[in-house]
N, C-alpha and C positions, 0 to 999 in steps of 0.2 A: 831463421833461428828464433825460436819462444824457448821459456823459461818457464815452468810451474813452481810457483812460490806456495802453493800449498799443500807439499810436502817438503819433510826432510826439516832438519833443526833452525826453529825462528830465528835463531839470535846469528845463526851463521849463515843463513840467506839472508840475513839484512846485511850483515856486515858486508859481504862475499859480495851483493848485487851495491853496495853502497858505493867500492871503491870506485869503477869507472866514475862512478856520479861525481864523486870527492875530485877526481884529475880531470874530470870534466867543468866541473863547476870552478878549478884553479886555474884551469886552461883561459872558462870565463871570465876571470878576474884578470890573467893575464893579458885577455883579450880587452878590454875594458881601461885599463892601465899606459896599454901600450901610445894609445892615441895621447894619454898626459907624457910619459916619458918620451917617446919621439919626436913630440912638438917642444918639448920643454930645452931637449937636448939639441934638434937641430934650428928651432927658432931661438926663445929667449924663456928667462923665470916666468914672465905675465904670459906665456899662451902657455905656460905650463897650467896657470893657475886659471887661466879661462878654459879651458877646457875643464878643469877638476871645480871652477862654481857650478857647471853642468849636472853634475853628476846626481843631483835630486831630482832634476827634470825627467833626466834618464833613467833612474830608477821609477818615476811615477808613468813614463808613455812605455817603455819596453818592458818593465816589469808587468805591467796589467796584462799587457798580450802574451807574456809567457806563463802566466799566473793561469789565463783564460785558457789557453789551450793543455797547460796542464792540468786542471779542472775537466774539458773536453776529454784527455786521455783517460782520467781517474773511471769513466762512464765504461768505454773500451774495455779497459783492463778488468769490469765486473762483468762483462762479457764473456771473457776470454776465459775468468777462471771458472764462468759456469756452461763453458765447451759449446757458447752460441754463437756457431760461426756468421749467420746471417745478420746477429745482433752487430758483430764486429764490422763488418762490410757496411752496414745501413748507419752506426753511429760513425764512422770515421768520414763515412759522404758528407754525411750533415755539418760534421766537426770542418769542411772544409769551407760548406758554403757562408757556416756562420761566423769562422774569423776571417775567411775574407769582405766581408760586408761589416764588419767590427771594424779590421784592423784600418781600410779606408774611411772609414767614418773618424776614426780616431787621429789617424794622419791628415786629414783635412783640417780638423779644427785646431792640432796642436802645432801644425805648419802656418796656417793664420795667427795664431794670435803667441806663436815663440819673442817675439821682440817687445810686445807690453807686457808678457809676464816675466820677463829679464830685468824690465824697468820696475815693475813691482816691486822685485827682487831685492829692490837697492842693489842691482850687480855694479860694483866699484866702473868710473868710466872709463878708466883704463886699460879695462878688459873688456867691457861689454858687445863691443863690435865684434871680437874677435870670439867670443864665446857664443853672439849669435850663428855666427861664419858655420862654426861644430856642428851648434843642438839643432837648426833646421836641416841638415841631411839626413841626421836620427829621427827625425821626424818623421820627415818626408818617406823615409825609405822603413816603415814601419809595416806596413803588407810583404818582404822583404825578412823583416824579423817573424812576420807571425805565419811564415809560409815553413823557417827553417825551426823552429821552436814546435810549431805543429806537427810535423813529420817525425823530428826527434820526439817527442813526445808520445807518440802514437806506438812507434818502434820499442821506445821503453815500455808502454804494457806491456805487450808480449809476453816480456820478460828478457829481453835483449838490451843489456846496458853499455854493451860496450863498443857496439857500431856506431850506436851516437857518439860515443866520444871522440873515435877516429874524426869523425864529420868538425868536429868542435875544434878538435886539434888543428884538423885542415882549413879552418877558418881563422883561427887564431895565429895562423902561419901568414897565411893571404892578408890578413890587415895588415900584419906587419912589414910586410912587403910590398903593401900601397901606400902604407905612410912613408916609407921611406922614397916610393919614387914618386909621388905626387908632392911631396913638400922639396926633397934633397933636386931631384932630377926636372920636375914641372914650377917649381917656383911657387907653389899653394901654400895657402897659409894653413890655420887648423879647418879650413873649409875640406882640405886634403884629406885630414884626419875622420873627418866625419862620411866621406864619399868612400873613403876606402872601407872604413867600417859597414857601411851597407851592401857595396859590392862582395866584403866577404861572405854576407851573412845570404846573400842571394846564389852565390855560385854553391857552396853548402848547400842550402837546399836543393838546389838542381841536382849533388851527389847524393840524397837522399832520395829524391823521384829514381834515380836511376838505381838506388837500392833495393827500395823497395819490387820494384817493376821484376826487379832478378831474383831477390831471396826473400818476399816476404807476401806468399800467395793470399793469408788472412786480409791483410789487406788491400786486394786489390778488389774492384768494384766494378760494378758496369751502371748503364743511364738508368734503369730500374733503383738504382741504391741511393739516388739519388732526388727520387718521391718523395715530394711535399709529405711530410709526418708532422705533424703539431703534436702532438703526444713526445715523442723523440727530441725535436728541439728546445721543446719546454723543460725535458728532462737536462738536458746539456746545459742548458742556461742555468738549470739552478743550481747544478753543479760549477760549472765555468764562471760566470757573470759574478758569484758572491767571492772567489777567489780574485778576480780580477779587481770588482771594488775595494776589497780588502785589501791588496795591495795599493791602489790608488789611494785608501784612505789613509795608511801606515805613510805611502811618500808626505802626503802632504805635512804631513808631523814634520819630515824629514827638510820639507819647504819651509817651513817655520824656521825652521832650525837653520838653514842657509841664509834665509832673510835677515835673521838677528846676527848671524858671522857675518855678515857683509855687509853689516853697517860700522862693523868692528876694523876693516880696514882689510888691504890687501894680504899683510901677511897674515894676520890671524884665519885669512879663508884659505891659502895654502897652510897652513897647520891643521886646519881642519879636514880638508879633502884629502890631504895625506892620510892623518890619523884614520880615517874615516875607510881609507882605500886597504889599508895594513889589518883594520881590521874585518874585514870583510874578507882576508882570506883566514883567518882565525875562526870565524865564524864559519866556515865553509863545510869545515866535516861534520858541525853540528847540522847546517842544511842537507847536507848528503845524507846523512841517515834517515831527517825525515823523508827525503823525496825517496830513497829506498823502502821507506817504511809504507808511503800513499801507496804506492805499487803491488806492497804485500797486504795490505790493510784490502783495498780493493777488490784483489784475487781472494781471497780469505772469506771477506762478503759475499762476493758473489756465489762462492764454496760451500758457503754457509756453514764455515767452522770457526765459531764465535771465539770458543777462548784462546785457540790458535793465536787469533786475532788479537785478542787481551794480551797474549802471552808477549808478542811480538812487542807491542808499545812501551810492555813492563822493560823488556829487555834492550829496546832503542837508550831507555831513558838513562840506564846504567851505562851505555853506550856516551853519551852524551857529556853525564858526569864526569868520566874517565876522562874524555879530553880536555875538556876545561879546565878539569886540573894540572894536565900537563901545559898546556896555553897558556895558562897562566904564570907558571915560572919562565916558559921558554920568553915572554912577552916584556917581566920583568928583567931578564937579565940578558935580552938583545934587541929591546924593544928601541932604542935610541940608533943603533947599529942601522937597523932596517930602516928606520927614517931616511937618515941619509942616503943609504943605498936608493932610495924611489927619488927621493927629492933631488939628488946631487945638493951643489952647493946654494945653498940659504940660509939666510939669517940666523944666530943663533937662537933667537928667539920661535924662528918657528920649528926648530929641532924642538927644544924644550916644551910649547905647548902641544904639538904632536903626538911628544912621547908618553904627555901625560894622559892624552885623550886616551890612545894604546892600553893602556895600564887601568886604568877607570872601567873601558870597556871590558877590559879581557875577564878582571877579576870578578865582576858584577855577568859574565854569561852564564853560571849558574842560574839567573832568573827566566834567560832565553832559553836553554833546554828542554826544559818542560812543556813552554808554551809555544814549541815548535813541532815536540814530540805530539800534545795533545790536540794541537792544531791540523795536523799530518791523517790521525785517524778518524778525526771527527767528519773533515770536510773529505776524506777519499767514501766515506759513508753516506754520503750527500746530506748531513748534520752540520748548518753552520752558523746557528741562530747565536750560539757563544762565541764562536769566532769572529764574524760580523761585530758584535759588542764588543769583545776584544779590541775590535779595531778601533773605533771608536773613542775605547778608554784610551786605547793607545797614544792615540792623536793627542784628547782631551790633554793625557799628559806632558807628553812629548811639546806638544807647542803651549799648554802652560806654561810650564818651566820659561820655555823659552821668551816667551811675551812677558815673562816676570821678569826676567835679565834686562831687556828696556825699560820697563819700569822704572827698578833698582838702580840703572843707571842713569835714566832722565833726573832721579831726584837725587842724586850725587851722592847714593850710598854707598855704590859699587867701582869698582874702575874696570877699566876693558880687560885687566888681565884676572882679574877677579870675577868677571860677567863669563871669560872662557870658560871660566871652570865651571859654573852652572852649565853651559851647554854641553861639559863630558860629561852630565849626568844627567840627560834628558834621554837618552836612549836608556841606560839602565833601568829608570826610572818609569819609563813606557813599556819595559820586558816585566819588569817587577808587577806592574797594573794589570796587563796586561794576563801575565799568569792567574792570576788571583781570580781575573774573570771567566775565565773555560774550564776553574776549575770544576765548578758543578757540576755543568752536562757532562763532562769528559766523566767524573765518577761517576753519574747516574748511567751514566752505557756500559760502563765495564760492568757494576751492579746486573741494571740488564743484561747482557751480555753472560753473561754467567749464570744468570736464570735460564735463558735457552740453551746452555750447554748442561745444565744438568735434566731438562727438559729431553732431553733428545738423548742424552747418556753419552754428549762428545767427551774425550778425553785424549791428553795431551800425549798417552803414550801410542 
């Protein structure tokens, strides 16, 4: 099953190719959640909260490898839409060999040294044990992540968004199903949580080998497709490798920002990974669009129908807006509701700082929008010199702020419930930077971009 995204109305093949990504990417959150809520609910509150001080780790080793291989696919899918079937076979071989030699290189180093960068962390001692128990099976088992992230990824060029998701869904099923009989049935603590979490993400991949094999001939290859190319992999790298850094650079912000809650004490870190989790499916449809968007951005390029391509970003962004504004009142007036629903019973105090993080974030993703949309067509065009910077400022912000909270409170200006509220604003704060930096290239391409379409006489009707 492929999909040509370049034809037919931009703003309704994004939408239309968005939603699986949307129940995909909620599924992911679900999947993601599950191991906090099952350990929470059939151990205790603290492996609730060890597992969720995880979760920047887990955003900086799994994100890079799905970052990387979505990067990988962006190459594909400019193939795809310029009907070079050889291109597709020869990039997807390569696309294999190089996140498996990525993804173990990466799982080596972040499996050795998981329990000094916990201690780093100031991860509270109370949980530290048991949050190593989690993050070194995610680790470990990251070849695993970058086998079923690859496959789905490659499948979406195509233009096929919705076989991934079944696969997503099915793994999402499967964790849940290992957490509950490796912790309830086997006696495992969140070490359970984190075993099943890999085993899901590896059986999925095996349902995607076995996909492809049957319904998706473009990709399949022989030992020829698999020919040393330096030209090809350099190409993939520049595409993959700066998405992958980019994300690693954006976690580490997010590392900042866990180090300063966790010096803040055990509840304000479950307030935060709550808050943190709630909004992350908020943000979800704004990631769906763009990933819908890299897809059509791609094909579009490859197509070489420039203001298509313009046209499609223009219309994401209105996309974008629209839900934020609705996320925002929904956030506002059930945002406190949902807390509890994730967290079960805890402290009142970390419902109230939770809810406030929720509310800070929701109403401030107007700034995420844009630099999600801009970011989406730059780097699907292998353009990522602003986006890289982006990152950068990102961080720059993002863990200022946060290094200024210790500060402010080493010198007894601030108190810890007063230092929270600085850290609900370091992410806005790094969307806001952040935007402001891609703004340029992102205008000087459409610019361009519209110079070749009147060049050539393309036209959107």
């Amino acid at each position: 099953m492929t999909n040509d995204l370049t034809k037919g109305s931009p703003i309704k093949q994004i939408f239309l190719f968005s939603i699986p990504y949307l129940i995909g990417n909620l599924f992911q959150q679900f999947y993601n959640i599950a191991d906090m809520v099952i350990v929470g609910r059939t151990l205790d509150a603290l492996a609730y909260t060890a597992v969720g001080a995880t979760s920047s780790l887990v955003w900086f080793a799994s994100g890079a490898i799905q970052s990387l291989t979505l990067g990988f696919s962006a190459l594909t899918a400019r193939y795809f839409g310029a009907n070079d079937e050889e291109g597709i076979k020869r990039s997807f071989a390569a696309s294999i060999k190089l996140s498996a030699i990525i993804s173990v290189l990466l799982a080596v180093v972040c499996t050795l040294f998981a329990r000094p960068i916990l201690e780093l962390l100031r991860t509270p001692d109370d949980i530290i044990d048991r949050s190593y128990a989690y993050i070194v099976w995610i680790f470990a088992g990251l070849v695993a992540t970058a086998l079923f992230n690859l496959l789905s990824n490659m499948i979406r060029a195509l233009g096929d968004s919705k076989t991934p998701l079944c696969f997503l869904i099915i793994a999402c099923l499967i964790n849940i199903v290992l957490d509950v009989v490796f912790i309830a049935f086997f006696g495992m603590d969140t070490d359970g949580a984190g075993l099943a979490t890999v085993l899901a993400q590896l059986i999925s991949g095996v349902f995607c080998i076995g996909y492809i094999k049957k319904r998706q001939p473009l990709l399949h290859f022989s030992e020829r497709h698999f020919k040393n190319d330096r030209t090809l992999d350099i190409q993939l790298l520049k595409v993959g490798m700066p998405m992958a850094f980019l994300n690693m650079v954006l976690s580490i912000g997010g590392i900042v920002m866990q180090f300063v809650t966790n010096g803040l004490g055990t509840l304000y870190v479950s307030a935060q990974t709550t808050g943190a989790k709630i909004v992350n499916f908020v943000t979800q449809p704004l990631l769906s669009f763009s990933s819908a968007l890299s897809v059509f951005t791609a094909q579009n390029y490859g197509a070489k129908k420039y203001l298509r391509l313009v046209d499609g970003g223009k219309k994401t962004l209105y996309l974008g807006f629209a839900w934020s504004t609705i996320a925002s009142v929904i956030m506002l007036l059930c945002g406190r509701f949902l807390v509890v629903l994730l967290a079960g019973e805890v402290a009142e105090t970390v419902v109230d700082n939770a809810q406030l993080y929720i509310v800070i974030s929701t109403l401030c993703s107007f700034f995420l929008t844009p630099l999600v949309v801009w970011k989406a067509v730059l780097q699907s065009i292998g353009r990522s010199t602003s986006a890289m910077i982006s990152g950068f400022t990102e961080i720059a912000a993002r863990a200022g702020l946060s290094l200024g909270v210790i500060a402010l409170m080493s010198a007894g200006l601030v108190s810890e419930g007063l230092g929270f509220v600085f850290i609900c604003f370091c992410d806005p704060f790094a969307w806001l930077i952040g935007m402001l930096t891609v703004l340029f290239e992102y205008t000087a391409t459409v610019k361009e971009f519209k110079r070749h379409a009147r060049a050539t006489g393309e036209s959107l009707g």
